[in-house]
N, C-alpha and C positions, 0 to 999 in steps of 0.2 A: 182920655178919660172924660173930659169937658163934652169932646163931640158923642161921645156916647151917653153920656149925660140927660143934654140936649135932644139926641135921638129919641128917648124915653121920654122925658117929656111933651114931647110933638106927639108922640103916641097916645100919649095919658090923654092932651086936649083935644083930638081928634072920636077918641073911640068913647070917652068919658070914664065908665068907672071898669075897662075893661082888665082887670086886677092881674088876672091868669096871665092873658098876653102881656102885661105890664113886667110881670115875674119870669113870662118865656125869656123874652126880647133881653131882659139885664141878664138871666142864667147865659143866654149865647156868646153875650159880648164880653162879659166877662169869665169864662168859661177858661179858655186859655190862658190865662194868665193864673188861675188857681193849680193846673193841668202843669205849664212848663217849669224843664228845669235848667238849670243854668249847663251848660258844656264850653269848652275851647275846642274851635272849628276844627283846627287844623292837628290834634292833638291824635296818633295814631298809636295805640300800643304803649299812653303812658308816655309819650314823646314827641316833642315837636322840631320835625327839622327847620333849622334854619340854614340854605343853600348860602355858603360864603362867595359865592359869584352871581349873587342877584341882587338887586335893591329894590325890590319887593317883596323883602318880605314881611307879611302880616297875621296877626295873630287875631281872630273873632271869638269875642265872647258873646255868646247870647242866651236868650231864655230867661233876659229879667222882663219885671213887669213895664211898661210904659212910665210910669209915674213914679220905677223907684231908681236909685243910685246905685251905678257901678263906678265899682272899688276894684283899681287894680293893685296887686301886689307883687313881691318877688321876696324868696328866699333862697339867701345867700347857704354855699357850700357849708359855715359855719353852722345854718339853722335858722340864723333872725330874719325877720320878716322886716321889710321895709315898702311903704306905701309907694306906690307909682302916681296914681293920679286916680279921681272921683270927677265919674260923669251925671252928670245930673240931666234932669227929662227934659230941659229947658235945651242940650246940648252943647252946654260948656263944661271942659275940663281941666281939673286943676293939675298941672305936671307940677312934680315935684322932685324929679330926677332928672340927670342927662343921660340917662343911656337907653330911655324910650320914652317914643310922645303917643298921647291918646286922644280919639273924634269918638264923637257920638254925634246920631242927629236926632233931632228936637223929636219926642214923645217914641223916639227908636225903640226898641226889646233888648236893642243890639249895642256893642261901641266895639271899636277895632284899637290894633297897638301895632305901634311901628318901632324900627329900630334906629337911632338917631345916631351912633355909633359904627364906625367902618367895621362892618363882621369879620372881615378878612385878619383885620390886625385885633383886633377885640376878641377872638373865637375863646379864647379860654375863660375868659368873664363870664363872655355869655353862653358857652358852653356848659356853665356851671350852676348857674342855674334854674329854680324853679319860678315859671310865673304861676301867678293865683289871682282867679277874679272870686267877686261875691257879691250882693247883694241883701239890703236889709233884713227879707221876709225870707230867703233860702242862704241853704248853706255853700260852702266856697267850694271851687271846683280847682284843680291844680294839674300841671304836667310840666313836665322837664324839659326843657331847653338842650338842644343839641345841634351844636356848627359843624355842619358836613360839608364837603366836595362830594358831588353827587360821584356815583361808578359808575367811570369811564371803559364801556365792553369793548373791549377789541374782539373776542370770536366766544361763539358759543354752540358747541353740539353734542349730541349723544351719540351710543352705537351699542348694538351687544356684542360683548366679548364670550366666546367659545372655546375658547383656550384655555388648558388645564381642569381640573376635575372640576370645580364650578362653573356654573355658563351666571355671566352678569349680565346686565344693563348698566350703564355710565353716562355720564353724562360731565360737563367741566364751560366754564365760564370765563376768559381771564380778562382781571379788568387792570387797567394801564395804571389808573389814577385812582384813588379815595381817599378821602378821611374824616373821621368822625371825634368829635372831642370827647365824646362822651364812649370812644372802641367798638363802636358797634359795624361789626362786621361780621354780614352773611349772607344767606341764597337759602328760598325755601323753591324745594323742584316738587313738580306736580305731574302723575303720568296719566294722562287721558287715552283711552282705545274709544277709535272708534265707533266700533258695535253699542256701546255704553255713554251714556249721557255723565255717568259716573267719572271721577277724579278722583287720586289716590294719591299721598305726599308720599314722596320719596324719603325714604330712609338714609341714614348712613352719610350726611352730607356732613363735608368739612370744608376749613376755609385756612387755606393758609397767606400769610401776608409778607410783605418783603417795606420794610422803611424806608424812604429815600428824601432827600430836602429838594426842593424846587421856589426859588425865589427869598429864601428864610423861611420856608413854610414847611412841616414835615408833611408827606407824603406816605401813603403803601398800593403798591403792585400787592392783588389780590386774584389767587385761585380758588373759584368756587363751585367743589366739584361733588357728585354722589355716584354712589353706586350700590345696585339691588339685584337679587334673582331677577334671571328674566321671568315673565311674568309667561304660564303655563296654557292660560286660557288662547283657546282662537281669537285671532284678531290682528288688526294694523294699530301702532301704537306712537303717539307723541306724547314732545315733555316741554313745560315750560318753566319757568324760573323767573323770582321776584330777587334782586340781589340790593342786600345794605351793605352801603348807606345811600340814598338816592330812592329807594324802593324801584328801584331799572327791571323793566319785565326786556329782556333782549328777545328776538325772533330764536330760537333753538332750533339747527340745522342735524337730521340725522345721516351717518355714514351705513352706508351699508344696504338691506331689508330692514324694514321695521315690522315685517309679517312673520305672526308666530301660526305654526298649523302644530296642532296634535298630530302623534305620529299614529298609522293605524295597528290594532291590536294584533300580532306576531301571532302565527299557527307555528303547530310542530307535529311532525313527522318522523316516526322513530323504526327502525327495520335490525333486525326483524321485529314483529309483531304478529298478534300480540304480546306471546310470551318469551320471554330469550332463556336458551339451555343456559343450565348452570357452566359457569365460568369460559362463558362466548364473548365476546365484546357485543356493544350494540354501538350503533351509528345514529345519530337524529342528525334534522333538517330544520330550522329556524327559519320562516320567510313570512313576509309584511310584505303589504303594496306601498307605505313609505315609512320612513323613517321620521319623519317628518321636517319643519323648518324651525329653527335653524335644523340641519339635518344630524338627527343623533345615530349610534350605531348597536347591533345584535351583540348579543352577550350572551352565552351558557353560564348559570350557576349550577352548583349542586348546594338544594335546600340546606342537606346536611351541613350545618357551620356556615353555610353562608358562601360557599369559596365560590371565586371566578375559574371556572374550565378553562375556557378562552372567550375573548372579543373580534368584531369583525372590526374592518374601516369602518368611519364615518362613511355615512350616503348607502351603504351596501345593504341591498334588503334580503340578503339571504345568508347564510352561518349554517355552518358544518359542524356539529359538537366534535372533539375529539378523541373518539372511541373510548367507551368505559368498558373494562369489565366486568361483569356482574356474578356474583356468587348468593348462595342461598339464603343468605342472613342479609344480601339487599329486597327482599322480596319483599314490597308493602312498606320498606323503612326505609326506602332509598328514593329520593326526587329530583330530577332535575328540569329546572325552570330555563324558559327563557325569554329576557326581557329586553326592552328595546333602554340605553341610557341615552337619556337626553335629560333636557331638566329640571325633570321628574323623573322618575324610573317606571316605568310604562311597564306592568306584569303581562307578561304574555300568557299562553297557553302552557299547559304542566306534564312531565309524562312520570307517571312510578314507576317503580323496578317490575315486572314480573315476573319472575324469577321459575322456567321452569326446568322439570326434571323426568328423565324416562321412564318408563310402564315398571312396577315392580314385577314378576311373577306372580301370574295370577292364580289367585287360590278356583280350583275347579272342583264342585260336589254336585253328586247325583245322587238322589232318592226315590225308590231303593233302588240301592248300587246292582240284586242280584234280583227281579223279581217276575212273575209268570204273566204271559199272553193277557191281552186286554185291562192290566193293570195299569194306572197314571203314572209316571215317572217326570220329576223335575230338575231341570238342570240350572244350575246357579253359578256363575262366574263373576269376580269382582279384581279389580287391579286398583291401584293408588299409583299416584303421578299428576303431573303437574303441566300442561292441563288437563282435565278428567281424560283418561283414556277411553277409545273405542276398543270394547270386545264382541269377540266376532267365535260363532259355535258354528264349529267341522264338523263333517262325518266323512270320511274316506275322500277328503277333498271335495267336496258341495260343501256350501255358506248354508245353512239353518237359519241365520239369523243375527240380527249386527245392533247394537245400538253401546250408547258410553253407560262407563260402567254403574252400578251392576246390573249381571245381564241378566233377566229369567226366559226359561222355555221349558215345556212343556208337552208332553204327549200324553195327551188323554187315553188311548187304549194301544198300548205298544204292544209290536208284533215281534215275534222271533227276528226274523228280518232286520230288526233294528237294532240287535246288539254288536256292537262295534268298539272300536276306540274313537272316542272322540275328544276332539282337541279344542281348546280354548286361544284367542289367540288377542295379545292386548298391545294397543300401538295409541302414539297420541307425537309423533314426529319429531319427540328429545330425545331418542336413543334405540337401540336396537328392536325389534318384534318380539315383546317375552310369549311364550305359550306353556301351556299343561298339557297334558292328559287324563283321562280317567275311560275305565272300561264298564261299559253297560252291557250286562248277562243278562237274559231272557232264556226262561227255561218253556219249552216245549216240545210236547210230544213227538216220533220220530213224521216224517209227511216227504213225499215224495215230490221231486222239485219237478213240474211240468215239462215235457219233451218242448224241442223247439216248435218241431217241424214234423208234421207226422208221415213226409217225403226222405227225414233222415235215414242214413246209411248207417249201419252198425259193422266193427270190426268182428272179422270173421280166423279166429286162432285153431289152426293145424295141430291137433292135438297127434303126438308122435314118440309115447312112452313119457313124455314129460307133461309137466302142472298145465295147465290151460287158468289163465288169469281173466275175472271181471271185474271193473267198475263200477259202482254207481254211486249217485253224489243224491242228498237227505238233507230235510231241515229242520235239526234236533238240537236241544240241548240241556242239559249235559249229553255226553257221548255217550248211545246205545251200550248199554253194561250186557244183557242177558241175549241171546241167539238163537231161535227155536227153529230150525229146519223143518217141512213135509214134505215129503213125498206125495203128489197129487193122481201122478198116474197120466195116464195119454189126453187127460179130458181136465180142462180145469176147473169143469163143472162140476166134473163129478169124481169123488173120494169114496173110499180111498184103497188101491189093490195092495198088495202083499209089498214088503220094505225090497229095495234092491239090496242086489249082496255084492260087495267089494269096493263102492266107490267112496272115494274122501272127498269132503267138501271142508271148506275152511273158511268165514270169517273174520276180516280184518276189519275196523273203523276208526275212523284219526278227522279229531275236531281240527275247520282251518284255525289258522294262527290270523289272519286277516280277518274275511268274515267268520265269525264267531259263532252264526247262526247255520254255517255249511260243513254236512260228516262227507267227507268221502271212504266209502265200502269197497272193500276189495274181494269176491270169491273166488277161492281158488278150488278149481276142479283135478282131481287124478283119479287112477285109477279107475278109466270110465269102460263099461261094457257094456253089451245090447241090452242090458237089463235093466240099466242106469237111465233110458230112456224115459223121457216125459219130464210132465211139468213140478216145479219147486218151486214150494212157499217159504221165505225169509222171514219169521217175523223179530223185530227190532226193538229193545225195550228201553227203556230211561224212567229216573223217578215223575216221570210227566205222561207215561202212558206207553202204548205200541202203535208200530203200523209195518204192515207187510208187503212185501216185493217176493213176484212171483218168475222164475222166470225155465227156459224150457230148455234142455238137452235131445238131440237129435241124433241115431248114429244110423253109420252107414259103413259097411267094411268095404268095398269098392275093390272085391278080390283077395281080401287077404282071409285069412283062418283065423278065426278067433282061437279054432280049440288048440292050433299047434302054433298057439305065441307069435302067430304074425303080427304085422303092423297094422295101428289100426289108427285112423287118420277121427278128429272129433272137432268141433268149430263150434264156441260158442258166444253169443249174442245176448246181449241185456235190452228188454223193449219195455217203454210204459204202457200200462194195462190200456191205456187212453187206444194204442195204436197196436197193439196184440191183432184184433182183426186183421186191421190191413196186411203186417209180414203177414200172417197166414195166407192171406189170399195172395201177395206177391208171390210167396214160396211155391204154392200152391201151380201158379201159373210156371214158374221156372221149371217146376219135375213134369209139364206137361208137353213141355217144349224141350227137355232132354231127351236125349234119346231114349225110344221106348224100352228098349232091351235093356237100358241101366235103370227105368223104373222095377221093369219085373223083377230086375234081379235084387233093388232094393226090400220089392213086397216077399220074394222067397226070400228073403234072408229075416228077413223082419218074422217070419211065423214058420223056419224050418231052422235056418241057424241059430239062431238064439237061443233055444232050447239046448242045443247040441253045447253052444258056447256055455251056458249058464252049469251044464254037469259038466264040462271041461273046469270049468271054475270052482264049482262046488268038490270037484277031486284035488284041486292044489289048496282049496282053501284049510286052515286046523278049524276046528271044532268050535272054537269062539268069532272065528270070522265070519261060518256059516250063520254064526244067530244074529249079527249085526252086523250095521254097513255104520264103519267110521267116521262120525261127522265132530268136525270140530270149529270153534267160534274164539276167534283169537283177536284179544286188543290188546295192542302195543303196536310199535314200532315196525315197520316191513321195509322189504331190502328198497323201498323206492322211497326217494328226498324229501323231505318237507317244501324244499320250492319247488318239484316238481308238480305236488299236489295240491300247491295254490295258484300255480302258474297257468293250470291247463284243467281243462273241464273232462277229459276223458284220456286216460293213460293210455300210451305205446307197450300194447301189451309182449311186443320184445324184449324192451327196456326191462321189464318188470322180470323176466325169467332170471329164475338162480344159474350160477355157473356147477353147481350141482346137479344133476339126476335124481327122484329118490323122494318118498317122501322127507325122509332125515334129514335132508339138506335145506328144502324151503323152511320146511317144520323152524328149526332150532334157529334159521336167519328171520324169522318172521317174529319169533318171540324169544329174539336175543335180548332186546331194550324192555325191562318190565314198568319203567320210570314214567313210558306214557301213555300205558293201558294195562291190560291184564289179559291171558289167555284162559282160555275158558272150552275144554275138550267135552261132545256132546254124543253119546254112546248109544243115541237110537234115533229112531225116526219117526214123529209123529205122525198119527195115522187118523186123526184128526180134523176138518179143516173151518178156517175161522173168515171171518168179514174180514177185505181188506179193501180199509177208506181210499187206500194209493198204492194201484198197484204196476210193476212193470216185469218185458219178458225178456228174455236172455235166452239165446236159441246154439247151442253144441252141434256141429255137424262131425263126425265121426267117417 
């Protein structure tokens, strides 16, 4: 104080009335001493150890001012306060006890306190208790005395433990020797990674102590140990440890890896997929590229409730779920997880139930169901199941058209042609191919179906007192109801000569059962004479209009008598109008290349017998025969099969003969069945003739 005093002064006569500096200079030098406050140096946590195996040990009070008095004190276990000794700035102290001496030195901040007592054998005195310094201008400052044996470590290390459902970190200390008079016994651990400048106190630490005497002196054997979750972060990890009484930091050795890795996030794979049929099992596949360190292991839950399926090994980066089955009420409510446990539970990837189910029967509509030529017609098919099913529109076996359901399609201007059964057919690979049907009608007018080949060969029937049968196949519908026969004459240009007398012609038509849009016509010819010669118009009706087929009778007696009931032979032929020239001119060239003498005798018969025949005929015919020639037009049923006549394009005109003779006998076998048409007897011959859009010929050789 004196020399700073003096400093100021020197300054004052040096600078003269330099005021400010005068006021800087004394703020600086006495600055600290208004600033400091009094502490015990050596006082940690409220405690001062004092080591019972040193003789040094010392206690510093400081942070008085230079010029004031420290005052030591002590309080006793009881409470009372008892004076130690007063240090003054001059550096003498007045002891007033035996059981500590006090120095200061001359104008110090500071003074120190020793202990003049063997610690050893004193520990409980002076374990007990508190010293206290102070000073005039500040208040007192105190801490508690404590006679330790520092801790004596014999080993100390950590490790993680993996075993059993927790994964820890441990750690353990044990120390041979300590003791504290005041019990204080502990270890504070601290775990540092690595990667992190960061430190984290360990949790969970205890300390257990074992008594023992050594010299008169009690003693404890000390274990001081913690344990914590491993810690989940990446990283390399150590631990260190302060242990009382001593404050002993030991080197802490670890057993083991101290390397933790995340384990990496688990895929899953589940078959089938995506969807499983109702009550299949399904199978998954759990796999990661690790498990990670320390190494945990795969696991199947099912979310529901939480339950464990099954577990793999530790280290195993791959798990098998153990076949579930699945029913309809897991679809969307059922999950199973799988996660990796280690020490955290690492969520992997997720799979739901998809739950599915086969094609219901699929509903199939057409509009309209029944309607005419060039109208739009749509078809509509829908299935449920799970997953949407694919429907797929037939016709006679050809795809139409395919997509999931529902399906539309479409014909903007439908043809006869198109009426069929068509099928609907719905699949989606959980159970059987359901399919429909529905029947599309198209009504049109009757139209003759175009020859193949205008090189086609027609069958050629020996007419020989019995029916002589034709074919021909139309594309109509409904079936032809109404039948009008003419008589044309030798010329199909030209109409129309007088009606023949005694032939029957007959009329059959029968819709297929397949295609819908095809009539097969059957004419049945008898009772044929020279007169019956030339060309016949068919014409064909339905409520959609008509169309006519023409076709030609040919005779030729080849020797026999017409007037005396000989045999008379007749072949006839169905041709489309397209190709009528051409047999002409075939035929034409055939009777050129016959022999001459059976032409002549064709042309003398053709314009000498026939006459003769037709009044040999006109004498056996009665009176109602002579005025008409019997034609009849019959629908229904005839003696030939329903699959013969979707089978085949042109009937075995053998097959087709009755085992009768007669008109009676074809007659009554032809319209035995009235269930799938109607007959219909036509008692003249028109003499008329009309346009025919489609026409073909049918050629009778005799």
């Amino acid at each position: 104080m004196t020399a700073g005093k003096q400093f100021v002064s020197h300054l004052e006569t040096i600078e003269g009335n330099m005021k400010y500096v005068s006021v800087f200079i004394t703020t600086v030098l006495f600055l600290p001493q208004c600033i400091a406050s009094l502490d015990l140096q050596q006082c940690v946590s409220n405690v001062i150890e004092v080591d019972e195996t040193s003789s040094n040990n010392v206690v510093t009070c400081r942070g008085a001012g230079q010029n004031e008095d420290i005052t030591w004190r002590y309080i006793s276990p009881s409470g009372a306060t008892a004076t130690v000794s007063t240090c003054r700035p001059s550096g003498s102290c007045t002891n007033t006890t035996p059981l500590f001496s006090t120095t200061r030195s001359s104008s110090s901040a500071s003074s120190q306190l020793t202990f003049k007592l063997d610690i050893k054998t004193y520990r409980s005195q002076y374990g007990s208790l508190t010293l206290m310094c102070d000073t005039p201008s500040q208040d007192q400052v105190s801490c508690q005395l404590d006679v330790v044996h520092r801790s004596e470590v014999t080993s100390c290390n950590a490790q993680f433990n993996i075993a059993g459902p927790q994964w820890t970190v441990s750690g353990t200390c044990d120390v041979s020797k300590a003791s504290s008079a005041r019990g204080r016994y502990g270890c504070l651990w601290t775990e540092h990674r690595a990667e992190s400048s960061s430190s984290i106190p360990a949790a969970h630490t205890s300390v257990i102590k074992t008594q023992y005497t050594d010299g008169g002196a009690t003693y404890n054997n000390v274990t001081c140990s913690f344990h914590k979750p491993i810690p989940s972060v990446t990283g390399s990890y150590t631990y260190s440890v302060v242990i009382s009484p001593g404050s002993v930091t030991p080197t802490v050795s670890f057993s083991g890896s101290n390397t933790v890795v995340r384990p990496v996030t688990p895929s899953v794979k589940c078959n089938p997929s995506p969807v499983v049929p109702e009550n299949q099992s399904i199978s998954c596949t759990c796999s990661t590229e690790s498990v990670g360190n320390p190494e945990g292991r795969l696991r199947w839950v099912r979310a529901n409730g939480n339950v464990v399926i099954n577990s793999g090994d530790y280290g195993n980066t791959s798990l098998v779920m153990t076949p579930q089955t699945l029913i309809l009420s897991d679809h969307g409510n059922t999950t199973f997880l799988c996660d990796v446990d280690w020490i955290e539970t690492i969520q992997g990837e997720h799979y739901t139930a998809s739950v599915g189910y086969g094609p219901s029967s699929p509903t199939l509509t057409v509009f309209p169901v029944e309607g005419a030529e060039d109208q739009e017609v749509t078809f509509s098919c829908r299935a449920d199941g799970r997953p949407t099913p694919s429907v797929t529109l037939v016709k006679n076996g050809t795809e139409l058209t395919k997509q999931s359901s529902p399906l539309s399609h479409s014909v903007s201007r439908v043809r006869c042609e198109d009426a069929s059964v068509y099928t609907c057919t719905a699949s989606n690979g959980m159970g059987p191919v359901k399919m429909e049907d529905i029947t599309l009608r198209v009504k049109c007018s009757p139209r003759m179906i175009p020859a193949q080949s205008e090189s086609e060969e027609y069958p050629d029937v020996n007419y020989r007192g019995e029916p002589v049968y034709l074919d021909f196949h139309l594309v109509a519908y409904p079936t032809p109801h109404l039948f009008n026969i003419t008589f044309l004459g030798s010329n199909v240009l030209t109409c129309c000569p007088r009606n023949p007398d005694g032939i029957t012609l007959r009329v059959f038509c029968q819709q297929s059962t397949r295609s819908l849009y095809l009539v097969t016509c059957i004419v049945t010819v008898d009772d044929v004479t020279s007169a019956a010669a030339g060309f016949y118009r068919v014409t064909l009706t339905n409520d959609r209009g008509s169309g006519d087929f023409i076709f030609q009778i040919k005779f030729h007696s080849d020797g026999f008598d017409g007037e005396s009931g000989g045999e008379r032979d007749a072949s006839v032929g169905f041709l489309s109008t397209g190709v009528a020239v051409a047999v002409t001119l075939v035929v034409t060239i055939v009777v050129v290349v016959v022999v001459f003498t059976v032409f002549v005798v064709w042309v003398w018969r053709r314009h000498w017998t026939l006459p003769c025949a037709d009044r040999d005929a006109d004498r056996g015919m009665t009176d109602s025969r002579r005025q008409s020639v019997r034609l009849s037009a019959t629908l229904g049923m005839s003696a030939v099969s329903q699959t013969e006549l979707q089978t085949n394009a042109a009937f075995d005109y053998e097959d087709l003969k009755t085992s009768e003779v007669g008109l009676t006998s074809l007659y009554s076998t032809l319209t035995s069945n009235d269930d799938v048409g109607t007959e219909r007897e036509e008692s003249h011959v028109n003499d008329t003739t009309k346009d025919s859009p489609t026409s073909a010929y049918a050629n009778v050789v005799v």
